[in-house]
Backbone as a ProteinNet text record, in pm:
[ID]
protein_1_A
[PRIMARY]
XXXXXXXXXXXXXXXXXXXXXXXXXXXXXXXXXXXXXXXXXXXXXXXXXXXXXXXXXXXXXXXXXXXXXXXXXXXX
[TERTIARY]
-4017.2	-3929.4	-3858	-3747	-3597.1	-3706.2	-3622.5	-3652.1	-3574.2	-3485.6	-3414.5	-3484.9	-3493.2	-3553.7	-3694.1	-3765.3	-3835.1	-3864.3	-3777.9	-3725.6	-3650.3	-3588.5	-3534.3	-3693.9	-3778.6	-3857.8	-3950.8	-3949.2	-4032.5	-3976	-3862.9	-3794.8	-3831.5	-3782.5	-3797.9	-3909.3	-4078.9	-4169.1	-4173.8	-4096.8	-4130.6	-4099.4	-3995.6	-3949.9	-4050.1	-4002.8	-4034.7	-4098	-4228	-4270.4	-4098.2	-4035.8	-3908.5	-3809.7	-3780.4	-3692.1	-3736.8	-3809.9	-3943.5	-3827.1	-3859.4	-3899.2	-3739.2	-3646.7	-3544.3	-3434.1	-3470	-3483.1	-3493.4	-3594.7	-3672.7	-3592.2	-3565.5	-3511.7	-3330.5	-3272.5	-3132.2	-3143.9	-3242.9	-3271.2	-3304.4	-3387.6	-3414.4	-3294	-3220.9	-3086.8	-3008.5	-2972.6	-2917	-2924.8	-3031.4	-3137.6	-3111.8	-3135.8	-3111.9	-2936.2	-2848.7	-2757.4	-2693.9	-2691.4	-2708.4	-2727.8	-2854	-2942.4	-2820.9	-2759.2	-2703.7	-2559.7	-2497	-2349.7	-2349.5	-2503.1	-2489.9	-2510.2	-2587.2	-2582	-2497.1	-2419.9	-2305.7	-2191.9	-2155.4	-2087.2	-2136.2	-2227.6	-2286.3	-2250.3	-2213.8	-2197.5	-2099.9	-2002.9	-1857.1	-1768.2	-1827.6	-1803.1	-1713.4	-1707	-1597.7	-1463.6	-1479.3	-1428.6	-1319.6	-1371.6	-1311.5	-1231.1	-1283.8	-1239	-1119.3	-1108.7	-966.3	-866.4	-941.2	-843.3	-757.1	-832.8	-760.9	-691.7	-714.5	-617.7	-497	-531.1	-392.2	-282.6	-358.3	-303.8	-221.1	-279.3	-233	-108	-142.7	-22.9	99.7	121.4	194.6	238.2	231.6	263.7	278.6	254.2	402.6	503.2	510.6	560.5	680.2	660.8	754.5	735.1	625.8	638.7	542.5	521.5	451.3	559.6	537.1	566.4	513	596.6	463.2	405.6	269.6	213.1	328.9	375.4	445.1	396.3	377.1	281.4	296.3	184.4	176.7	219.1	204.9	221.4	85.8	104.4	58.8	18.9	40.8	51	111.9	138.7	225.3	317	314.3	394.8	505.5	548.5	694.2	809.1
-4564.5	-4660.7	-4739.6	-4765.1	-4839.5	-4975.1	-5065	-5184.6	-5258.6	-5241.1	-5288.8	-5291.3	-5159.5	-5156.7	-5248.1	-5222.4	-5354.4	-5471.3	-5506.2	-5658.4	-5652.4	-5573.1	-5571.6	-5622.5	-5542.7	-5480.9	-5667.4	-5677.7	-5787.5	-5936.9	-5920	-6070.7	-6038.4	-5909.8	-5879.7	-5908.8	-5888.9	-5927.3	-6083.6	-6135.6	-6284	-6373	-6251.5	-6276.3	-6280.5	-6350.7	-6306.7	-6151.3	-6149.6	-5994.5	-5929	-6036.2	-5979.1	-5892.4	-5982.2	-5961.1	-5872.6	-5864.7	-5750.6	-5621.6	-5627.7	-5483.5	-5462.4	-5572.8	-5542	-5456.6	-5565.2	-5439.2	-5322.7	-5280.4	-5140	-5077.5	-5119.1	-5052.7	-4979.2	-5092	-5073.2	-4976.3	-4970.7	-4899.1	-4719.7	-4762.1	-4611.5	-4570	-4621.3	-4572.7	-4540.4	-4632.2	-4551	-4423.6	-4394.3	-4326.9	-4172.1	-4249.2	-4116.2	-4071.4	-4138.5	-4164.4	-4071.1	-4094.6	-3999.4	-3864	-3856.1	-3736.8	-3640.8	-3737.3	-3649.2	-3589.1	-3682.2	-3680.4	-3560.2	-3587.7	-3465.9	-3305.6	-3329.3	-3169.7	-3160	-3218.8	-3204.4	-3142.2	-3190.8	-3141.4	-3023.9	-3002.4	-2916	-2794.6	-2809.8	-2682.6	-2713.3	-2777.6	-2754.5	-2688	-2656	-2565.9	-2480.4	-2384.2	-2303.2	-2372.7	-2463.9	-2492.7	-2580.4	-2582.6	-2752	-2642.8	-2534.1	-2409.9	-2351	-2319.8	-2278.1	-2367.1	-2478	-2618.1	-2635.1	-2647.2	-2669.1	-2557.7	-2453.7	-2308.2	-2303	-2365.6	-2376.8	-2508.2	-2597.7	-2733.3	-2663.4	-2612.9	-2603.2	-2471.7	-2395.8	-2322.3	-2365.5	-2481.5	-2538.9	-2611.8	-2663.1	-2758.8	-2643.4	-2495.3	-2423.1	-2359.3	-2382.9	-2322.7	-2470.8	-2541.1	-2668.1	-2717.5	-2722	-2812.9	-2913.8	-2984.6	-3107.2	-3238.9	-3366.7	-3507.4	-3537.7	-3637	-3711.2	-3808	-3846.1	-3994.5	-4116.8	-4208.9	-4362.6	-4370.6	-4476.1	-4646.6	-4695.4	-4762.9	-4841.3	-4776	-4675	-4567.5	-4590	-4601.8	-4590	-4438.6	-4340.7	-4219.7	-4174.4	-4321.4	-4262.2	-4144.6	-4109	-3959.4	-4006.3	-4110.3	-4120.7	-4063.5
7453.6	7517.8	7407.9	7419.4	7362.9	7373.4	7276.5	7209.7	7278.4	7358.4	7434.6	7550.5	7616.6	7742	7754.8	7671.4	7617.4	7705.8	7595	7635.1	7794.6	7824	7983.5	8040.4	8070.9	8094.1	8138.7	8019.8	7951	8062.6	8034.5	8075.7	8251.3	8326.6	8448.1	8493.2	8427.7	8492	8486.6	8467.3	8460.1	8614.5	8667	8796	8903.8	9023.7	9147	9173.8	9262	9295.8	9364.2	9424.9	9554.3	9437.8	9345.2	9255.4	9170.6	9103.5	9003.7	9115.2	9236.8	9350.3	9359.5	9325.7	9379.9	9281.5	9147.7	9046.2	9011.2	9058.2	9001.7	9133.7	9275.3	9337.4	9313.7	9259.3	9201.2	9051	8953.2	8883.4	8936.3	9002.9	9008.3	9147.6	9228.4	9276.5	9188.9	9046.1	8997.5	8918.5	8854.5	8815.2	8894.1	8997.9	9099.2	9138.1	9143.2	9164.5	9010.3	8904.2	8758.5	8783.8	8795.9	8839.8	8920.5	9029.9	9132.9	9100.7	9005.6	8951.1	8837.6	8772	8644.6	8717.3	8839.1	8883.7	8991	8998	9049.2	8946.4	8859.1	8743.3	8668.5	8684.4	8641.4	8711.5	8866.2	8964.1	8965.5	8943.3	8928.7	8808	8697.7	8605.8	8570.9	8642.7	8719.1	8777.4	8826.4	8910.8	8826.5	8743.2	8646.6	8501.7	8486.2	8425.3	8444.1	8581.6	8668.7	8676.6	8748	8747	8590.7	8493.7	8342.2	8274.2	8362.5	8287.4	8417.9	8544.8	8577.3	8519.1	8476.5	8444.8	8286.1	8207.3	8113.1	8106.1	8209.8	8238.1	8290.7	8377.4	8405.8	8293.6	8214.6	8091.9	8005.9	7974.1	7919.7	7963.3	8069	8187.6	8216	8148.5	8126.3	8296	8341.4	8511.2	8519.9	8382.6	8383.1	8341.4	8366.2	8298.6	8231.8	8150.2	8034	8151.1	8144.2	8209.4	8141.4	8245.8	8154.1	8151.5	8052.4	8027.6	8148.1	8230.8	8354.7	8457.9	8495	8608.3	8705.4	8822.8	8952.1	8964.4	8933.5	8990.9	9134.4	9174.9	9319.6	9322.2	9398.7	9439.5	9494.3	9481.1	9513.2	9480.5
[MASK]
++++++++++++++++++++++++++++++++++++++++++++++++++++++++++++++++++++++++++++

């Protein structure tokens, strides 16, 4: 364990049992929440493969814009 986490760790038990619980509950959501985003990306692979060999075909294919500075991306 981090020297940081530590000290998280450390200062948190000083709390309330409610707060201690409420903690560890927002921790391990996100925890889990991680967990779910990395194997998610993970099965998108392919997918993110195709997507960037059509993107980059279009941009020699001269049918891209530059991004402005301060652009919305609206499709207007």
């Amino acid at each position: 364990m981090t020297k940081l986490l530590e000290k998280a760790f450390a200062e948190a038990s000083k709390l309330s049992e409610t707060d201690q619980d409420a903690i560890a509950r927002m921790l391990l959501n996100d925890l889990a929440s991680e967990e779910r985003w990395e194997e998610a990306f993970a099965q998108s692979q392919d997918e993110l493969a195709m997507l960037a060999e059509e993107a980059l075909a279009e941009f020699n294919q001269g049918q891209t814009k530059p991004i402005e500075e301060g652009s919305d991306f609206s499709h207007n």
